[in-house]
C-alpha positions, -999 to +999 in steps of 0.1 A: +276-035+767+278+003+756+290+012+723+320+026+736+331+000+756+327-023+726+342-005+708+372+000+725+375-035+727+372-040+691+396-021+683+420-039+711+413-070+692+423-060+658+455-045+669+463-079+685+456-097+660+474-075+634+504-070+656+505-107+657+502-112+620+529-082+613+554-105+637+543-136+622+555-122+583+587-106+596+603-136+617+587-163+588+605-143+561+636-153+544+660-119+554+651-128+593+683-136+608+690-177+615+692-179+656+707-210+675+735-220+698+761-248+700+774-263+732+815-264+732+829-276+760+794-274+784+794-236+774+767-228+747+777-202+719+748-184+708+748-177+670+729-153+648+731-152+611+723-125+590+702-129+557+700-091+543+725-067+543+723-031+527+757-020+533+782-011+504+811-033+513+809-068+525+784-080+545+802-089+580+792-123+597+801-120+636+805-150+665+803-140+702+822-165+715+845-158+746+868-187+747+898-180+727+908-216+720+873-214+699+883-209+658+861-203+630+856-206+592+833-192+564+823-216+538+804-196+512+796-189+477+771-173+455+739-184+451+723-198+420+761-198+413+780-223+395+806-212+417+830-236+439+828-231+477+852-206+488+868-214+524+877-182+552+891-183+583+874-160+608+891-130+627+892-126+662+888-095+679+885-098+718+855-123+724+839-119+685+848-140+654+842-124+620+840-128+588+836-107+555+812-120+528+817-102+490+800-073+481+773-082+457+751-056+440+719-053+448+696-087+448+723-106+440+730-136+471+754-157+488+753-184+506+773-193+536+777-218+565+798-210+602+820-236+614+837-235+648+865-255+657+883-265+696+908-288+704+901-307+669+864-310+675+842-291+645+808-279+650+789-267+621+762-235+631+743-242+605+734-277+584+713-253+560+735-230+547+725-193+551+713-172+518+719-136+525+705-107+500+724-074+495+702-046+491+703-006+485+702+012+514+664+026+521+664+060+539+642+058+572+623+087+557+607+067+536+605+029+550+592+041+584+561+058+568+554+029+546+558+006+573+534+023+592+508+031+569+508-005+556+501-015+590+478+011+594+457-003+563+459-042+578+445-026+613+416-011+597+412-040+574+409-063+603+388-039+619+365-033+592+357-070+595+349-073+634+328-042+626+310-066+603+307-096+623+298-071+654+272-054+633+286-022+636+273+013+617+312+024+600+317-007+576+323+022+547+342+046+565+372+018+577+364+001+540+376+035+525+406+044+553+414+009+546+417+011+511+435+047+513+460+032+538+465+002+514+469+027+485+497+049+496+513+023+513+517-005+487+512+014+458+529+050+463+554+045+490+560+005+483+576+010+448+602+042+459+609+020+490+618-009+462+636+018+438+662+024+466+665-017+471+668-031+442+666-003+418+633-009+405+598+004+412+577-025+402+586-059+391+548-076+395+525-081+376+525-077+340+564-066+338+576-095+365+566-115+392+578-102+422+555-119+453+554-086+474+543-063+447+515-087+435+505-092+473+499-052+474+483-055+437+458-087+452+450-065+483+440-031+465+419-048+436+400-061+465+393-036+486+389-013+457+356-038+446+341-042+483+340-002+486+324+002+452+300-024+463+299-008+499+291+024+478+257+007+465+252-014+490+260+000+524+244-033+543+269-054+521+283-082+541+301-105+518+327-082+503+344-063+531+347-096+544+363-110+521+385-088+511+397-085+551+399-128+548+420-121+517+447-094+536+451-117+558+463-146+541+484-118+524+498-112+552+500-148+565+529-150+534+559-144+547+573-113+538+604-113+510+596-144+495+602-147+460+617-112+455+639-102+432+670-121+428+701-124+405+707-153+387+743-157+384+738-190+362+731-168+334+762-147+329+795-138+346+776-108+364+741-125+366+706-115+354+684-099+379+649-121+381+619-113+401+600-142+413 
């Protein structure tokens, strides 16, 4: 096989895989909307429930459900709340059924269950009731670029290991772009995308322990060692590869877990946590 041709495949195979492993965080992750359907009446209702909202009003829970003889309730309240469970009938407007959720600031939560109701029958949507973060709104100026440059630095990451196991000649030159992409990414554009959500530009490691932040901390601190050694030792094997086997099972976390939360337990208007 020429080199071209390899390498054309190579690089095939690493975008798969990361592609795969960027879908794999983002449906495994707590904001990804809760997706099902109930049968009323032989006609399935297909549900979705969302689990992040980064609007300044309520967030709005809607049903598509055609048949007008179909009802439906909220149940919610705060979570980490010693609230009671609040109660709210759902509006309907043509073939949708809504809902309002409060306005929380940002990182607090609320959970909720959907109920739908016919001829006296109740079907509950969801047995797990639904937590749902409010967040700041983040301007697509700056969450598509760190979006793509973080996937950018997982690519090359992925593809600086096949170049190892392929024996290739560029092991230094994807350790670096991997470790620039990485950089500005996770460490530069991560923390202003996290100042317009929750108001805060780090909250890992030493001042909290936010899971995302320490996930981009974990990554750089070892990509920063395999290019140092890289540096020395350009026929290094053993540290490009694991600092690609560590990315991944970054990146095999889903994404959002143990973020920063309010903790309504502690006060009337809660105190914001990171875990």
């Amino acid at each position: 096989m020429n080199k071209t041709l390899k390498s054309i495949l190579l690089w095939f195979l690493a975008f798969i895989l990361t592609a795969g492993a960027a879908i794999w965080q983002r449906m495994s992750g707590p904001t990804y909307p809760v997706h099902g359907k109930v049968i009323i009446d032989n006609q399935p209702v297909k549900f979705r429930l969302i689990r992040t909202y980064d609007g300044n009003d309520g967030a709005t829970v809607s049903i598509v459900a055609p048949d007008t003889a179909i009802k439906g309730e909220l149940t919610y309240r705060r979570f980490k709340s010693f609230d009671n469970w609040t109660n709210l009938p759902m509006t309907r407007t043509g073939e949708k059924l809504t809902g309002k959720l409060p306005h929380q600031e940002a990182a607090g939560k609320v959970m909720y269950q959907v109920t739908l109701t016919k001829d006296g029958k109740s079907y509950l949507l969801n047995e797990e009731p639904a937590v749902l973060r409010y967040k700041g709104f983040v301007p697509l100026w700056i969450l598509i670029p760190h979006i793509i440059i973080i996937f950018l630095g997982m690519l090359f990451s992925t593809r600086t290991g096949l170049e190892v196991v392929f024996k290739g000649s560029k092991v230094y030159l994807f350790s670096w772009i991997t470790l620039v992409c990485l950089f500005i990414g996770g460490m530069f554009l991560g923390p202003i995308v996290q100042k317009y959500a929750f108001d805060a530009y780090w909250t890992g490691w030493p001042f909290g322990k936010d899971l995302t932040d320490n996930k981009s901390l974990a990554m750089i601190i070892f990509w920063v060692v395999a290019v140092i050694v890289l540096r020395k030792h350009r026929d290094n094997k053993l540290w490009p590869i694991v600092a690609a086997i560590v990315l991944w099972i970054v990146f095999l976390i889903p994404h959002s877990m143990l973020g920063s939360e309010i903790d309504y337990t502690k006060g009337t208007t809660g105190v914001q946590t990171t875990k």
